[in-house]
N, C-alpha and C positions, 0 to 999 in steps of 0.2 A: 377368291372369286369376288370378282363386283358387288356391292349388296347398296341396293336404292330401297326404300321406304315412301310408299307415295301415300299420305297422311289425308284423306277424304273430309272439310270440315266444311262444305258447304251449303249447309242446310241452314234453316229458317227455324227452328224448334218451334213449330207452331203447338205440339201437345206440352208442349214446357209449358207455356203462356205465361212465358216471363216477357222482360220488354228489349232483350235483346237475345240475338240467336245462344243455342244452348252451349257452344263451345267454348262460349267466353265468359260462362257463367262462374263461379268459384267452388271449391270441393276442395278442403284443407288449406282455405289461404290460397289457392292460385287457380288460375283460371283453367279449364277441363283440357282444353287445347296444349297451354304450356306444362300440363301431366304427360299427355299424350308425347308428346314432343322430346322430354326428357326421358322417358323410358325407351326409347330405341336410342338416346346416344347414351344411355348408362351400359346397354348391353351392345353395342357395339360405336365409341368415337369417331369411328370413320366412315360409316354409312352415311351414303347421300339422301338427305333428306329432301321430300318434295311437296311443300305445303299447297293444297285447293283450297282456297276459301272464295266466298263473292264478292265479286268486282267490290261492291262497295263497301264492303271491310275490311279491305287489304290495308287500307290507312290506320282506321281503329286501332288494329291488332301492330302494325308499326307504332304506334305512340304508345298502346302498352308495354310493346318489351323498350323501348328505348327509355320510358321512363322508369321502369324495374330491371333494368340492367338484365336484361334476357339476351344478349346478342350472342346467340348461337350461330353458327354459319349452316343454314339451310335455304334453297328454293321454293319463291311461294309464286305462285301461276292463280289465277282467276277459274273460277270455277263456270260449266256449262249448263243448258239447262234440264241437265238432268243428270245423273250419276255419272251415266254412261259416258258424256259428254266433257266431264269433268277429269274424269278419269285419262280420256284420250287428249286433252291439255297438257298431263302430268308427264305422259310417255313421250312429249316431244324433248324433253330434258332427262330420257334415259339412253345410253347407249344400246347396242346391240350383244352386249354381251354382260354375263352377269345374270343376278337375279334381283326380282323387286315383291317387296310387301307390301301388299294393299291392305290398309288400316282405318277403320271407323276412328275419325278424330274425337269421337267421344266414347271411345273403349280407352279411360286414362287407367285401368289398373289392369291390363295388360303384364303380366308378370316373367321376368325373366326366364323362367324355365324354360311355356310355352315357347317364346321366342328363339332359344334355343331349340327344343326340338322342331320344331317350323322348320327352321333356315336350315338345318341338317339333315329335315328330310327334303330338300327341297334341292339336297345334292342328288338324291337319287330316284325322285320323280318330277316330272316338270312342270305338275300343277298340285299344292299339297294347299288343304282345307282344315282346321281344325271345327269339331263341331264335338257338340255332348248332348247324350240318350236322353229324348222326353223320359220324362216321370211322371207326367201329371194324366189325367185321364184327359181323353179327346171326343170333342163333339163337331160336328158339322150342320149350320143352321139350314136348315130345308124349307126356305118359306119363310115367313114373316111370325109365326108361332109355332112349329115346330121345329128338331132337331134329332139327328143320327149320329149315333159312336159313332168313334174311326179307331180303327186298331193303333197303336201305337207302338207296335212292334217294327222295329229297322228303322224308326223316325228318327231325325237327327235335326239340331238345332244349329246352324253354322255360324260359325263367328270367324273374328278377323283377327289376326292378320293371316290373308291368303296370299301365296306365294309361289311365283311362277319363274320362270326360265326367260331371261327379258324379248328374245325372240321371237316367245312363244305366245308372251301376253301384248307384243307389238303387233305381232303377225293378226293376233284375233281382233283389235281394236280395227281391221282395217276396213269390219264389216262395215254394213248399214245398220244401224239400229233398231232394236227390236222392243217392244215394252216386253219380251217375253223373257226379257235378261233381267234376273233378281237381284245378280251379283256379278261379281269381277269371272268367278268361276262358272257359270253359267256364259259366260260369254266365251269363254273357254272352249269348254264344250260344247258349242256351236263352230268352233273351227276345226272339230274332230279330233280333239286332245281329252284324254282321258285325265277325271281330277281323282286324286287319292283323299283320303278322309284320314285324319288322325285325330287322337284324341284332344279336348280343347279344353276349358279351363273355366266352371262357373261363376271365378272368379272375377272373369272377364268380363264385365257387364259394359252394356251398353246405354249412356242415361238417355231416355226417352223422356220420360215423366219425371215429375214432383216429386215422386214416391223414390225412384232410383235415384235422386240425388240425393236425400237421406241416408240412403242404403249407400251410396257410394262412402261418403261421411265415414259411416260407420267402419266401413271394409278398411278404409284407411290407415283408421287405428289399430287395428287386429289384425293385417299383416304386413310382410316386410316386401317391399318393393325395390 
């Protein structure tokens, strides 16, 4: 079966506040992106890749790989102005048939396994999620000085890469736009496709902050990718 990777990197890392966007930042010597990039062709060569980034860093990120010799053969598409947007850019360079990954270009440690079980459960439902169980206790701010638990029982944390049926994530991008769609899977299910949930991976971070690229650093060395 077909398998496309459509690689989300077009964000501004404004809580990074570093001085250029967070994907092109570095975490073991190479930039968060070209991590990103090489873990779906370690675990599969022949997946089509489909790189978003913003218009205006399509060049940047050309003259990095061309001058570290990163010449991968993947598609890179300009990003829209908002996820959603960006996302349906991506799907103009997927076939009808097959299935495709939607991946936070700044989840670089993304590890084989998950990816495997992903794409093989993704033979036998048409929208599959990895996500893993809160631990931490939950509050909800009520007001400006107070706040309420929230049970955190059935709560789930979703990560990427979600993965669909290409028809199925074609067919839902055909909506209109909603700010009510969080994620790829959410928009999903807005076209009355059920998403399945499997287990995901907290290894799979996502760098937001200062703090997680530390933490990514560190993860680097401690395991095998």
């Amino acid at each position: 079966m077909k398998r496309y990777a459509v690689i989300v990197a077009g964000g501004q890392g404004v809580r990074m506040g570093a001085d250029r966007p967070k994907q092109f930042l570095e975490v073991g010597g190479k930039p968060i992106l070209r991590h990103t990039i090489e873990r779906f062709l370690a675990f599969d060569p022949t997946i089509e890749i489909i790189v978003v980034l913003p218009a205006a860093q399509k060049e940047v990120w050309r003259d990095y790989c061309r001058g570290n010799n990163f010449l991968e053969r993947y598609s890179m598409v300009s990003g829209g102005i908002t996820r959603f947007h960006s996302v349906q850019n991506a799907l103009k360079y997927v076939g009808d048939e097959g299935v495709v990954a939607v991946h936070d270009g700044v989840r670089p440690l993304v590890r084989r396994d998950l990816l495997e079980r992903t794409f093989e459960a993704a033979l036998r439902w048409p929208a599959v999620v990895p996500a893993v169980p809160v631990v931490e206790s939950l509050r909800r701010l009520d007001g400006e000085e107070n706040s309420v638990p929230v049970r955190r029982d059935g709560m789930m944390l979703v990560q990427t890469p979600q993965i669909f049926e290409a028809g199925v994530l074609k067919n839902a991008y055909q909506q209109a736009f909603s700010t009510a769609y969080t994620d790829d899977a959410s928009v999903v299910e807005a076209s009355g496709v059920a998403v399945h949930v499997i287990p995901g991976d907290r290894i799979n971070l996502k760098i937001t902050t200062p703090e997680d690229l530390q933490l990514a650093e560190g993860l680097l060395t401690l395991f095998s990718f």
